[in-house]
ROVOZA-841972 format. One record per residue (C-alpha): residue number from 1; x, y, z. Coordinates in steps of 0.2 Angstrom, whole numbers. Layout:
N
NUM:X:Y:Z
...
***
This chain:
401
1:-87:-55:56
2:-78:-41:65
3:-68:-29:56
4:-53:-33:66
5:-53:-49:59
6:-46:-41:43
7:-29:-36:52
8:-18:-54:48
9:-5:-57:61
10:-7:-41:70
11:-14:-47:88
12:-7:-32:97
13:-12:-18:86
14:-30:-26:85
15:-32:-26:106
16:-26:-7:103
17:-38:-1:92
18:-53:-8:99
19:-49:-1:115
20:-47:16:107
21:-65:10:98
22:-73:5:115
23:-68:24:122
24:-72:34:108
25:-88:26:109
26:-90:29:125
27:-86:47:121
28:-99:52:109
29:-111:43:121
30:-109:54:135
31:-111:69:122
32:-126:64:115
33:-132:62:134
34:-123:75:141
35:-116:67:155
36:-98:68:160
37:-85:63:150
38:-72:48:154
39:-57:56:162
40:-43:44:155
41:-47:38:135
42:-36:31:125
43:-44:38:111
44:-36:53:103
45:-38:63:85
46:-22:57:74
47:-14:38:72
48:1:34:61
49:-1:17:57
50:16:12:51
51:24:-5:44
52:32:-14:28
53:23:-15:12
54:8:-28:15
55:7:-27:33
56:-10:-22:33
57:-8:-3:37
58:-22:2:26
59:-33:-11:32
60:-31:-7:50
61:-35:10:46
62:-51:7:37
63:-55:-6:51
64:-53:7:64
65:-63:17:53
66:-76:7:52
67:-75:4:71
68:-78:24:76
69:-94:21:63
70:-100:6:72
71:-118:7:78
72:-122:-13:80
73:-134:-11:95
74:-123:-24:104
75:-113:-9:111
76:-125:-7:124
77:-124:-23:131
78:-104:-21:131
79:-99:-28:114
80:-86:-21:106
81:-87:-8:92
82:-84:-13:74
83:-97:-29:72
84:-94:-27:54
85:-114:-31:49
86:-121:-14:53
87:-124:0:40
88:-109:11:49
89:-97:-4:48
90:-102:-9:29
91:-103:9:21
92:-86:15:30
93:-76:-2:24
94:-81:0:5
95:-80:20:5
96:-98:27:3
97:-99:31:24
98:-104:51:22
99:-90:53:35
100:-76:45:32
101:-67:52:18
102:-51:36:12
103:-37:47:2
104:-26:38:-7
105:-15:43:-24
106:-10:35:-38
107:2:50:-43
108:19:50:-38
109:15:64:-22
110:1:72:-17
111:3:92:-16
112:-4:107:-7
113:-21:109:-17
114:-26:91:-11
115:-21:94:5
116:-30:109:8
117:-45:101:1
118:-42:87:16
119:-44:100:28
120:-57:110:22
121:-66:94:24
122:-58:90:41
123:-67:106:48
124:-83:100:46
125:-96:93:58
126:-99:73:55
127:-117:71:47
128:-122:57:57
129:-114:61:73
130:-101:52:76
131:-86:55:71
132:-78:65:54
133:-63:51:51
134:-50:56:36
135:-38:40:33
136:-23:46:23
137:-17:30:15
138:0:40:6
139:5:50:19
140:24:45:14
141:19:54:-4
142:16:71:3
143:26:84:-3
144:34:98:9
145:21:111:8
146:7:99:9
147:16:92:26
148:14:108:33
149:-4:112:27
150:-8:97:37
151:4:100:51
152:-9:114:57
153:-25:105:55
154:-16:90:63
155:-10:105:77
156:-29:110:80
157:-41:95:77
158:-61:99:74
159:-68:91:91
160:-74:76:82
161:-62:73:68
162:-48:59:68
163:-35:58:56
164:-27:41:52
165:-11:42:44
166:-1:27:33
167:16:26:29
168:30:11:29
169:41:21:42
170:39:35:52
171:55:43:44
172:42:44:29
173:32:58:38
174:39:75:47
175:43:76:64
176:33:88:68
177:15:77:61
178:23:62:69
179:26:70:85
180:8:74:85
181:3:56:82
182:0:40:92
183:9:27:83
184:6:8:78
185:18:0:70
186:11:-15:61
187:23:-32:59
188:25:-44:42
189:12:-56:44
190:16:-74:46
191:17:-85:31
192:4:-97:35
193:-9:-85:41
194:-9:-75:25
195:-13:-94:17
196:-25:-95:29
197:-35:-80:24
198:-31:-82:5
199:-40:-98:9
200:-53:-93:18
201:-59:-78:11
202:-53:-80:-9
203:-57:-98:-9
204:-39:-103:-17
205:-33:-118:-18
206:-22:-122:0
207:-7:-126:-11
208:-9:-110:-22
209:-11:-99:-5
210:3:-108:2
211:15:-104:-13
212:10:-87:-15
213:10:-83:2
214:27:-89:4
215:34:-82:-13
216:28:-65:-6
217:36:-65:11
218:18:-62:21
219:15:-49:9
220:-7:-48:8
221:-10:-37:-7
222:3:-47:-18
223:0:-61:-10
224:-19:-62:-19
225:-13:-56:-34
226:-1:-71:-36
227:-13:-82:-32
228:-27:-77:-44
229:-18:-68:-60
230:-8:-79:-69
231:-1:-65:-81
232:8:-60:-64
233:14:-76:-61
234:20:-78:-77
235:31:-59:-75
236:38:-65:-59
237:43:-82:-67
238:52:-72:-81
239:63:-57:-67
240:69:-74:-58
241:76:-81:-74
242:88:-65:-75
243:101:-71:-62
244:105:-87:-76
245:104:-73:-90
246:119:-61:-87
247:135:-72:-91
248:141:-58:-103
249:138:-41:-106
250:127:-42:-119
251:117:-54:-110
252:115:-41:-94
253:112:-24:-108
254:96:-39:-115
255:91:-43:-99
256:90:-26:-93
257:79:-20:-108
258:69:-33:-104
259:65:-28:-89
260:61:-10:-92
261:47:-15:-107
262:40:-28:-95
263:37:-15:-80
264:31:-3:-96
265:19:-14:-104
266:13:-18:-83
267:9:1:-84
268:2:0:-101
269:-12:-12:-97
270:-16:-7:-82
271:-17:12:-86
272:-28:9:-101
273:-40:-1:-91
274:-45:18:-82
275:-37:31:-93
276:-51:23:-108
277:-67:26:-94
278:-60:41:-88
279:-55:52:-104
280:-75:45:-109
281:-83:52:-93
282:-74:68:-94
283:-80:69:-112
284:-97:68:-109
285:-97:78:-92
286:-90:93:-102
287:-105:91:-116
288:-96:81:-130
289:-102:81:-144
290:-110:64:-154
291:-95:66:-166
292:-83:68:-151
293:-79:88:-154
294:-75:96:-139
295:-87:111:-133
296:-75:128:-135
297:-64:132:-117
298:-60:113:-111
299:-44:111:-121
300:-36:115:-103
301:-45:104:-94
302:-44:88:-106
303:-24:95:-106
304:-24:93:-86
305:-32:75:-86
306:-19:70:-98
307:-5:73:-90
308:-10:67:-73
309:-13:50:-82
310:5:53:-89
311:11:55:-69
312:1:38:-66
313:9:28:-79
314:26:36:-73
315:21:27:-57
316:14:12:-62
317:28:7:-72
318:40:12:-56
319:30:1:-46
320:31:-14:-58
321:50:-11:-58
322:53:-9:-40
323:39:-27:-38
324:53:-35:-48
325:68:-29:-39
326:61:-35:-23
327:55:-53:-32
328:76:-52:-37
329:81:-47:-19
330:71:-60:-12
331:80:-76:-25
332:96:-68:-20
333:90:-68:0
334:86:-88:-5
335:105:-91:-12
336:112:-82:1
337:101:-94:16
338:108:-110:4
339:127:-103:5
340:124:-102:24
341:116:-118:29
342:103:-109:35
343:84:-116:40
344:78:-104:35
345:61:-108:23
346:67:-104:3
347:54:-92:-5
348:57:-98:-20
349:55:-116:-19
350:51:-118:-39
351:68:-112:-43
352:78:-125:-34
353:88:-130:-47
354:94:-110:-51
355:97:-108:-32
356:107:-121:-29
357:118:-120:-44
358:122:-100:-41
359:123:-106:-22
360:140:-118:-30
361:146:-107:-41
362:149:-91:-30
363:152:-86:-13
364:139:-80:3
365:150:-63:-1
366:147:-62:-18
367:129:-66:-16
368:128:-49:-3
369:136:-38:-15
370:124:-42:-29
371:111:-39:-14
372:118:-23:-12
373:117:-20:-31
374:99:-21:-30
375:96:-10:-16
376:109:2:-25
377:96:-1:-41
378:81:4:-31
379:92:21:-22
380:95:28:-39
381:76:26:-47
382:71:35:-32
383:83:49:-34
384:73:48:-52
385:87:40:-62
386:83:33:-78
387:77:17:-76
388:87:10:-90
389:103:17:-83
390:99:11:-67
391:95:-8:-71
392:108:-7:-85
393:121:-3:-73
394:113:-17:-58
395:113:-30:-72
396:132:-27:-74
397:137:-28:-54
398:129:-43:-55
399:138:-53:-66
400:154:-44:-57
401:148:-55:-41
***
């Protein structure tokens, strides 16, 4: 199965890549024989993939990825490169391929030290002659000085390195990376084809896939998760009951409380799942003793691991919260459609009842304004507002309607 398969929805950008694929291998096939090089090529040594959450921008990366790695012996008889069977497609999609190096962070930015790791790495001749390929799944997270530690190494490339940059917008990254860039901008993926691939490569239930798929608005990632974890079903289940909940004040300070201990307890599971594995591996990596008593010198270290994971909760929970705002925008975006008369297809088709009774009982302006609320709620916990504060104080506007 070709790795372009992978790419839901996103035709254009698939005809694109493999037609960048198609000339790079054609370049690095006139190396290794010496013979002239193409004079036009639309290949070219940094992409920014761009799009809205769960468009596929990662995937599309990794899938070109694989594609520059391809050595299906059907290239020679004019296939195109990324087959998805040979050794160069497999090791490069699940990240063992010696030159292709996937970055990706689960901190809230990634700083100068990291960086300059990246490019240290991006000097470097490819060990099996291809291509040294560096896919940057965060670049919206880099900080200012690590922008401009890769401004220069974006600025003058290694002659076979490609750099492959993520982010939802190309605000996200500086001008003068972009600039330096071709870009792909990556659409939200039809409803029904991300049913079709939760179908046909999960093996859900059509009627699951379908239901997730449209709860998610042709988001992939949450898309799968819906469908197969019922403790996340469950948490989005309880955020779209908080529209009925906030009839009085104390009703909106309870239901905002409620919120923040779900997103923390989200955070909690999931960070004890690696912090657990990855507090035992440092231990014994540094010489633990049976006991558990620490060789002397590593208190710094141990002191460094805990903090990062303290950064990683930070986010985790942050992107629990800002998963349940979106679920809340998306019941409000359902109200609004029923106000309007619109066609067009209600997300939330399980809460029917809830739609059409807030859809009676208030007005298509009020319904924007407590849109607005929301997006005023996700502005302030970027700008690192408590979070309690934040939802208290969304919870309020919208029972002012």
């Amino acid at each position: 199965m070709p790795v372009w398969d992978d790419l839901v929805g996103q035709e254009k950008v698939s005809e694109q890549l493999a037609a960048a694929a198609r000339d790079a291998d054609a370049l690095v096939t006139a190396v290794a024989a010496q013979a002239t090089l193409p004079e036009a090529s639309k290949m070219t040594h940094a992409w920014l993939f761009t799009g809205p959450p769960g468009s596929g921008r990662s995937t599309a990366a990794r899938a070109f990825a694989a594609a520059l790695q391809c050595v299906s012996p059907d290239r020679a008889l004019g296939g195109i490169p990324g087959c998805g069977f040979c050794d160069g497609c497999h090791t490069s999609l699940v990240g063992t391929h010696a030159d292709v190096q996937i970055v990706r962070t689960d901190l809230l930015s990634i700083g100068v030290k990291e960086t300059r790791d990246l490019v240290r790495r991006a000097q470097l001749s490819p060990a099996g002659g291809r291509w040294q390929v560096i896919v940057l799944e965060d670049a919206d997270r880099l900080t200012e000085g690590a922008g401009n530690v890769l401004l220069k190494a974006v600025e003058e490339p290694a002659p076979r390195t490609v750099w492959l940059l993520c982010a939802p917008s190309i605000e996200d990254v500086l001008p003068t990376i972009r600039s330096r860039c071709r870009l792909l901008t990556l659409r939200t993926p039809p409803v029904d084809a991300v049913a079709d691939i939760l179908v046909r490569r999960d093996g859900i239930e059509p009627a699951v896939a379908a239901a997730a798929a449209r709860a998610t608005q042709g988001h992939i990632g949450r898309a799968r998760r819906l469908a197969t974890d019922p403790s996340a079903r469950q948490r989005r289940a309880a955020v779209l009951k908080l529209p009925l909940r906030v009839d009085d004040v104390g009703g909106c300070l309870k239901a905002a409380q409620e919120l923040i201990d779900t997103a923390a307890e989200d955070a909690k599971q999931l960070a004890e799942e690696v912090d657990v594995k990855e507090t035992e591996d440092l231990k014994a990596a540094l010489g633990a003793a049976q006991g558990g008593r620490m060789p002397r010198g590593t208190a710094g270290v141990m002191k460094e691991l805990e903090d990062r994971q303290k950064r990683r909760r930070t986010r985790t929970q942050r992107d629990s919260l800002d998963l349940a705002l979106i679920d809340l925008t998306g019941f409000y975006r359902d109200v609004l459609a029923l106000q309007l008369g619109s066609r067009l297809a209600i997300a939330n088709a399980e809460s029917e009842d809830a739609l059409e009774r807030l859809a009676r009982g208030s007005s298509p302006e009020s319904t924007l304004r407590r849109i607005d609320a929301i997006a005023a709620c996700r502005e302030a916990l970027d700008r690192n507002v408590a979070p309690l504060l934040a939802v208290e104080a969304m919870t309020l506007a919208l029972r002012a309607g």
